[in-house]
C-alpha positions in Angstrom: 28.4 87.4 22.0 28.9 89.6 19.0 26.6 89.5 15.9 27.7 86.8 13.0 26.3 86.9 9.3 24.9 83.4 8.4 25.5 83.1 4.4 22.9 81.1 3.2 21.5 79.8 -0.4 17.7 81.0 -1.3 16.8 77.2 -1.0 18.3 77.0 2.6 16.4 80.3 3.9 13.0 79.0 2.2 13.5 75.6 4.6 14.9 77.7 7.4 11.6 80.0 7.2 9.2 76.8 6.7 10.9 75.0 9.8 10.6 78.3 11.8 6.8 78.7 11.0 6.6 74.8 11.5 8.1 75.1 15.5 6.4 78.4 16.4 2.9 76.8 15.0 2.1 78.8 11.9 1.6 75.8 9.9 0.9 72.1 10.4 4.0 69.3 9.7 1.7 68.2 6.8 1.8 71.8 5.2 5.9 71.4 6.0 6.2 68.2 4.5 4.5 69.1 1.5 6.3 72.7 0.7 9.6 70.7 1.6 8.8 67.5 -0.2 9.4 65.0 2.8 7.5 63.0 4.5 5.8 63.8 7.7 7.9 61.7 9.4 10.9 63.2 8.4 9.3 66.8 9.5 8.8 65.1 13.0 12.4 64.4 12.9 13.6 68.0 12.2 10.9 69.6 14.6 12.5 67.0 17.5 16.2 68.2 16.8 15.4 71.4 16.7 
């Protein structure tokens, strides 16, 4: 598979970075939810589909 540049907003990398830190355990879904402004719930839902 060849490498493909992903063009993203700096809104979209921020949440990309949080969700990343979020599913490799850097910080908690309540740390998530609050720098993303959702609910904890909703962090559970993005941490399942991912």
């Amino acid at each position: 598979m060849e490498n493909q540049l992903i063009i993203m907003t700096n809104k979209e990398a921020q949440r990309y970075e949080i969700i990343k830190n979020l599913i490799n355990k850097k910080i908690t879904g309540v740390q998530a939810a609050k720098q993303l402004s959702l609910s904890t719930r909703q962090i559970k839902r993005l941490k399942k589909s991912s």
